[in-house]
C-alpha positions as CSV (number, residue, x, y, z in Angstrom):
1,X,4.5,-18.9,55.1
2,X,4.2,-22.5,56.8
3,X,6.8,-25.1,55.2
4,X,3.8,-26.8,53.6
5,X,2.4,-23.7,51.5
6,X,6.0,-23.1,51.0
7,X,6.6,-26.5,49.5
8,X,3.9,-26.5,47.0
9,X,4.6,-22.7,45.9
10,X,7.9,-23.6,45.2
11,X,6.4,-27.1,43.4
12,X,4.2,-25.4,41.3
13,X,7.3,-22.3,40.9
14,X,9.4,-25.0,39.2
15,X,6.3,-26.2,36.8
16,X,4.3,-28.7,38.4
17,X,0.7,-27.7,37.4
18,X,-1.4,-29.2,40.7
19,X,0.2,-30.9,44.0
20,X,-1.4,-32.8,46.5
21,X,-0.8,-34.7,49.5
22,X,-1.4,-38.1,50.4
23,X,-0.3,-40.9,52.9
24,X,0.8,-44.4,52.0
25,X,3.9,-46.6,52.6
26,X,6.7,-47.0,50.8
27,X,10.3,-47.3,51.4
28,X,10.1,-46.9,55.1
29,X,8.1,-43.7,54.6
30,X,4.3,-42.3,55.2
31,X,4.1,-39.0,53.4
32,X,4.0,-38.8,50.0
33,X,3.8,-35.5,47.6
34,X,2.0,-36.2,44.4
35,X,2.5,-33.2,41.4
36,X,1.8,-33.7,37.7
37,X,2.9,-31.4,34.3
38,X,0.3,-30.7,31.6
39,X,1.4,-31.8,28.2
40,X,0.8,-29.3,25.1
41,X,-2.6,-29.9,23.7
42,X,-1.3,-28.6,20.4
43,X,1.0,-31.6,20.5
44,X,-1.0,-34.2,21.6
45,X,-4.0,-33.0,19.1
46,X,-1.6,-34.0,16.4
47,X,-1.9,-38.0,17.3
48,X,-4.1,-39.4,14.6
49,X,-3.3,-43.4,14.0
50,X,0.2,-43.0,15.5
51,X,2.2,-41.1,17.5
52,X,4.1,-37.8,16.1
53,X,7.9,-38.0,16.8
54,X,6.9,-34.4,18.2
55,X,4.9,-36.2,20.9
56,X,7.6,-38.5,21.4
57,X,10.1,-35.6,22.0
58,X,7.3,-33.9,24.0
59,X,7.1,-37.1,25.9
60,X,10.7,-37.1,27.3
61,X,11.1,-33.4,27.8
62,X,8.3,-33.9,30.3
63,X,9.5,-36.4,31.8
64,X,13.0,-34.5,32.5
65,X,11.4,-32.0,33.9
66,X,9.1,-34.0,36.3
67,X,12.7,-35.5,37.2
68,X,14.2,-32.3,38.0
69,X,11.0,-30.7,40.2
70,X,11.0,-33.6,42.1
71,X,14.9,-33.3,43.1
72,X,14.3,-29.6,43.5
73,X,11.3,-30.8,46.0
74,X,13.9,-33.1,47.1
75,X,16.7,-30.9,47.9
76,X,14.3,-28.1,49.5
77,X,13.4,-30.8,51.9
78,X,17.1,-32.0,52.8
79,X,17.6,-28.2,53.2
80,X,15.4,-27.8,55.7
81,X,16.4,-30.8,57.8
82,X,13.9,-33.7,56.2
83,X,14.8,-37.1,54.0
84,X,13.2,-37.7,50.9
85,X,12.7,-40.1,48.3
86,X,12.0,-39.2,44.5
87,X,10.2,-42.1,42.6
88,X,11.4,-41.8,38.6
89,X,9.2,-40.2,36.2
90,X,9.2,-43.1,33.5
91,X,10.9,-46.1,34.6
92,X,10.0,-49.7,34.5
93,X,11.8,-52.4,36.9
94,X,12.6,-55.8,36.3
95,X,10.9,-58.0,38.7
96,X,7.3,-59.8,39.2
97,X,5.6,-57.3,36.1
98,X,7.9,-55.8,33.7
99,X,5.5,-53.2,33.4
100,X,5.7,-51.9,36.3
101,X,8.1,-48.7,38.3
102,X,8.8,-48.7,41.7
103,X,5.6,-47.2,43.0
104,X,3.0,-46.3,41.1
105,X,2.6,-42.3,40.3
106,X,-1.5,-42.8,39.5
107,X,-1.9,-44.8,43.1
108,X,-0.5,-41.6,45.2
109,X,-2.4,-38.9,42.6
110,X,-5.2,-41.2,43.7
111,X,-4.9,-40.8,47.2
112,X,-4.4,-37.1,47.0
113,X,-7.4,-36.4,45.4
114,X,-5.9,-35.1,42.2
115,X,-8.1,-37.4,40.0
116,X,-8.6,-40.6,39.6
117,X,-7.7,-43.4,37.2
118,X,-9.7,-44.4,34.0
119,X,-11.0,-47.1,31.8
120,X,-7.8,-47.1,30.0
121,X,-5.7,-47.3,33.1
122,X,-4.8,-43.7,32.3
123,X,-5.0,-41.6,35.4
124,X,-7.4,-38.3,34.9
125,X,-7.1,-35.3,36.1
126,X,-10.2,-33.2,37.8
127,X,-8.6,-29.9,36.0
128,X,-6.4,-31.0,33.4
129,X,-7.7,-34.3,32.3
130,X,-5.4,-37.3,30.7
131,X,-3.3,-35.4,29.1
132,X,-0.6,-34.8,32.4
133,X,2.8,-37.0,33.3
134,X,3.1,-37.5,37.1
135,X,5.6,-37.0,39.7
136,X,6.0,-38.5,42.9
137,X,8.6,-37.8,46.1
138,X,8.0,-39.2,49.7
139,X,9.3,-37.5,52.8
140,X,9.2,-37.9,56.3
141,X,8.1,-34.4,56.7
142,X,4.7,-34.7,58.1
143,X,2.4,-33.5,55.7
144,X,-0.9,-33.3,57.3
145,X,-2.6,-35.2,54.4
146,X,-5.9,-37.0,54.5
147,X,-6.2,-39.6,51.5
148,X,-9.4,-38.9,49.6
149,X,-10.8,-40.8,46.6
150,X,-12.0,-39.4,43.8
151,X,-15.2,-41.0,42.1
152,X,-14.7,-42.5,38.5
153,X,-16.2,-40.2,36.1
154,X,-16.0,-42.2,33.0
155,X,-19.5,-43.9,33.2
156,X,-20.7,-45.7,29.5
157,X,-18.1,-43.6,28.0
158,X,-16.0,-46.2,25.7
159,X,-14.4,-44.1,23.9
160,X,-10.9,-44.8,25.1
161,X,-11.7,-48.6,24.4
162,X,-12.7,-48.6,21.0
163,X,-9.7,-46.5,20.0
164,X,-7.3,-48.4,21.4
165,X,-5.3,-50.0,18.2
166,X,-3.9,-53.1,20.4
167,X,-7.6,-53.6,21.4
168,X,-5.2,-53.4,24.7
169,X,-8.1,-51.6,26.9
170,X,-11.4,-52.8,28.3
171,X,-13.4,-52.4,31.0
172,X,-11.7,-54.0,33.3
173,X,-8.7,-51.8,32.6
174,X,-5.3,-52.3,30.2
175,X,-3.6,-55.5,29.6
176,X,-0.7,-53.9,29.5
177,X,1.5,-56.3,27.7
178,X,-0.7,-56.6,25.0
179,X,-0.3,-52.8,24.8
180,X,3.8,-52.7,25.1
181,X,3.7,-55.4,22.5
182,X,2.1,-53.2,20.0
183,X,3.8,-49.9,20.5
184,X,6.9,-52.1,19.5
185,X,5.6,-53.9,16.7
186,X,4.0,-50.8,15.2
187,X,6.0,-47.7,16.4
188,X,9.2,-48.7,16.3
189,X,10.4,-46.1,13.7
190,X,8.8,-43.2,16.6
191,X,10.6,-43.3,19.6
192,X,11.5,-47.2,19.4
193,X,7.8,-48.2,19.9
194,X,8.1,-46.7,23.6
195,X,5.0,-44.5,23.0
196,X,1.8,-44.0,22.0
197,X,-1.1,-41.5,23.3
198,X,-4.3,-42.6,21.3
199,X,-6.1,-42.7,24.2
200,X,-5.0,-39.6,25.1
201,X,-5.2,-37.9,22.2
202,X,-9.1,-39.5,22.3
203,X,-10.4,-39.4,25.7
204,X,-13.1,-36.5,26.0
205,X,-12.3,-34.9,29.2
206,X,-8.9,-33.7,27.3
207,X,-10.7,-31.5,24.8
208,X,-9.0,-31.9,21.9
């Protein structure tokens, strides 16, 4: 087995449910591997009006373990004589926009041709939908990728927009403060107003 195949076995060993490939720069690097974890769609079919603290939990644990695949990715690379750089799972920067991490996870599942990202700014899934957290670690290990975007299959669907409780979400995408604002304001007692997942819990190509 090549050191590519081997890579994303052991990716999707450690729980990542799809990886892909992609190129892009960041950090002084070119290759980027882009993974994501389903959530539980018993869990997330429990969102009604406002999160569960179940989700919230949920949420986290996810997150942990996106953390921990991508060091594992990490560490197999170091192993095997190549540098890497894991991007957080859920982490927010203070800088130009608040809202935003240190590369964004949706731009490199993007370029890999994982999915592509939504009306509501959530990214989708071909396989799994919206209902998926994202992982991303570059490398300098040449990964042969070939960045190829995905058409937007969300069409008239406004679903996603009329659900939204911040009326945070229109077609032109999320206002993401006005989004953050509510969360805090109105879930403050569930996970200190850091979550939400109406529009997950709503958009159709989740199934729920």
């Amino acid at each position: 087995m090549d050191i590519l195949n081997e890579l994303k076995s052991k990716i999707l060993e450690w729980g990542a449910f799809e990886v892909g490939f992609f190129n892009d720069d960041f950090n002084g690097y070119k290759n980027g591997i882009s993974f994501y974890v389903k959530m539980s769609r018993d869990i997330l079919s429990q969102i009604d009006t406002a999160p569960t603290y179940t989700y919230f939990h949920h949420y986290r644990t996810v997150n942990a373990l996106i953390d921990s695949i991508a060091l594992k990715t990490g560490i197999f690379l170091e192993k095997n004589g190549y540098g890497y750089f894991t991007v957080p799972a859920s982490q927010t920067v203070n800088g130009h926009d608040s809202y935003q991490g240190i590369y964004s996870h949706k731009r490199g599942a993007a370029l890999s041709g994982l999915g592509y990202v939504g009306k509501s700014s959530l990214f989708i899934s071909s396989k799994h939908g919206s209902g998926i957290r994202l992982g991303t670690v570059f490398t300098d290990l040449d990964l042969k990728a070939e960045n190829k975007i995905l058409n937007n299959l969300c069409g008239d669907c406004r679903i996603c927009i009329e659900s939204c409780p911040a009326m945070a979400i229109s077609e032109e995408g999320i206002d993401r403060k006005s989004c953050s604002d509510y969360m805090k304001k109105a879930f403050q007692h569930i996970g200190r107003g850091s979550v939400c997942g109406i529009c997950i819990k709503k958009c159709p190509h989740n199934n729920l």
